[in-house]
Every structure is written in C-alpha cells, then in structure tokens.
N, C-alpha and C positions, 0 to 999 in steps of 0.2 A: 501532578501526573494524571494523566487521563490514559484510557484502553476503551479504542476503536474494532471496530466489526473490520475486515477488510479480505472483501471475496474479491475471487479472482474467477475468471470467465477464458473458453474457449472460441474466442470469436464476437461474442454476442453481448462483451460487455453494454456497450451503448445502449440498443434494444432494453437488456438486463435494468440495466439505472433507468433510463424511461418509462420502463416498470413501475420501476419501483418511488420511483417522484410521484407517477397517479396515485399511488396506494398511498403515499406520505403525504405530497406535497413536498415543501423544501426548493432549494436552489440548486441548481445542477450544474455541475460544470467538468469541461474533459479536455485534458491533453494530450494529444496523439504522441506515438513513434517517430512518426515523421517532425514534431518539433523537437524533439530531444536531437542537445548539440551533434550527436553521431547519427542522427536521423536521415540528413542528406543522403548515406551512403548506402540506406536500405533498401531493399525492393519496393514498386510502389502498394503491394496489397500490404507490408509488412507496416508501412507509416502509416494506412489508413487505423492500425490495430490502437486501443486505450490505452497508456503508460498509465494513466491517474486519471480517476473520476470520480468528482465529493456530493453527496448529496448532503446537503445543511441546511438544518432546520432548529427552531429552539428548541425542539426534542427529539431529535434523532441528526446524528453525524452517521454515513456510511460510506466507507472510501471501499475501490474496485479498478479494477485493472485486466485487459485480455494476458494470457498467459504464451507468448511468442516463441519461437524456436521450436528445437526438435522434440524438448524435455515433454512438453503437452502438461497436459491436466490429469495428477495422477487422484487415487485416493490417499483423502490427505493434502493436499496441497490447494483444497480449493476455498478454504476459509482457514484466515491469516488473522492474528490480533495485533493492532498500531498500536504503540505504545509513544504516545505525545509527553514528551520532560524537557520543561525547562528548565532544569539547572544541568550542567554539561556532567558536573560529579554524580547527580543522582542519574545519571542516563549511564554512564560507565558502569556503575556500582554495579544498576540492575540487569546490564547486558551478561555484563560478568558473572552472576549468579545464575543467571536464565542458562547461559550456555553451558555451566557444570555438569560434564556427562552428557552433553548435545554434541551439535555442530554448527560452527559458527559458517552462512553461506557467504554474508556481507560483512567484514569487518567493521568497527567503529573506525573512522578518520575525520579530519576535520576538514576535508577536502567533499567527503559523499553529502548526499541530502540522508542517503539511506543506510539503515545497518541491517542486516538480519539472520535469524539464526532458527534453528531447529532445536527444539529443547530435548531431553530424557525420555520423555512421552510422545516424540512426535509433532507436537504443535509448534505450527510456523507464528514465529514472531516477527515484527517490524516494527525497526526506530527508529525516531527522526528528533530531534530536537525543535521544542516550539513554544507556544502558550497555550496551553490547554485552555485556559478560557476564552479564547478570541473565536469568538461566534465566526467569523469568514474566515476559515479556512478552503483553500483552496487549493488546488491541484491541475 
C-alpha cells in the first residue's frame, strides 16, 4: 500500500505540474478530458482541462488534476490522498473503513479505475488498484 499527495487545480493544472517538475525534476506526464472515452462529447475548452497528471521521480510521486464542472474548487477539495493497493481485498477492506461515517462519492467496482470517498473529517480519498512499487506510474 502506498498514499500519494493528489492536488487538484482550477484551470491551471498543467502550468501547476510544470512548476512543480522545475522545483523536483521528475517525469511529467498528463491526460486530458478530451481523451477520456466520454471525452468526444465535451466542449472544446472542457477537453483541453487535466483528468491526470504524475510527476515521478525516485523521490517524489505527485498525481493532479483540473477540477471540471459547476462544483469548482471548494475549501477542502483541493488536496486529495491516492491511496495505491495491490491486493483487490486489502483495497475493499480499507475503502470500507475510510468511508465509516463519510461519504462514499465513487463507489468501488470492478469496472472504474477509480473509487472515492469523503471520510468523517472531511478528507478526500482516492483509490485505485495497482503496484505501489512500480517506479512508472502514469496517468
């Protein structure tokens, strides 16, 4: 199990990660709106926005994302922690426990990349299923 940093951004993710690669270094990489399978059907300022952005380094992983829609960027919602499990049962366990007295926004399926949830305190979580040691991770 590993727990990732993962800020989100109104607009300016890109900018943000290019930042933040001078200040680290690392490998930078970003997947737009517009590639996501439902992506075709968006506006075109909406596809140009971040789904996923990783900066990886042998010391530092920091995943990010533009924050899309009407909901915006509140307080609170703009630093997320990823929560990377490769085994499917310890990634249930721990969903399940985080969400006690939350809100679950993303369910767990076996169909999503992504689950997510709002804990007791507020803090946004994010899961994915994966290898927390695999140096390239990417987005």
């Amino acid at each position: 199990m590993a727990i990732y940093p993962f800020l989100t951004f109104n607009g300016n993710c890109k900018e943000a990660m290019r930042f933040y690669q001078s200040c680290f270094g690392g490998e930078l990489h970003f997947k737009y709106l517009g590639e996501a399978p439902y992506g075709k059907n968006l506006p075109i300022e909406m596809k140009q926005l971040v789904l996923h952005a990783s900066l990886v380094s042998e010391h530092i992983r920091l995943f990010a994302s533009d924050m899309p829609g009407d909901e915006g960027l509140l307080n609170g919602n703009s630093i997320s922690l990823l929560i990377s499990i490769a085994q499917n049962d310890d990634l249930q366990n721990v969903f399940t426990r985080l969400s006690r007295s939350g809100e679950v926004t993303n369910p767990l399926s076996e169909k999503a990349q992504w689950a997510t949830l709002r804990d007791r305190f507020e803090v946004q979580w994010i899961f994915t299923a994966g290898n927390s040691s695999d140096q390239k991770v990417k987005y």
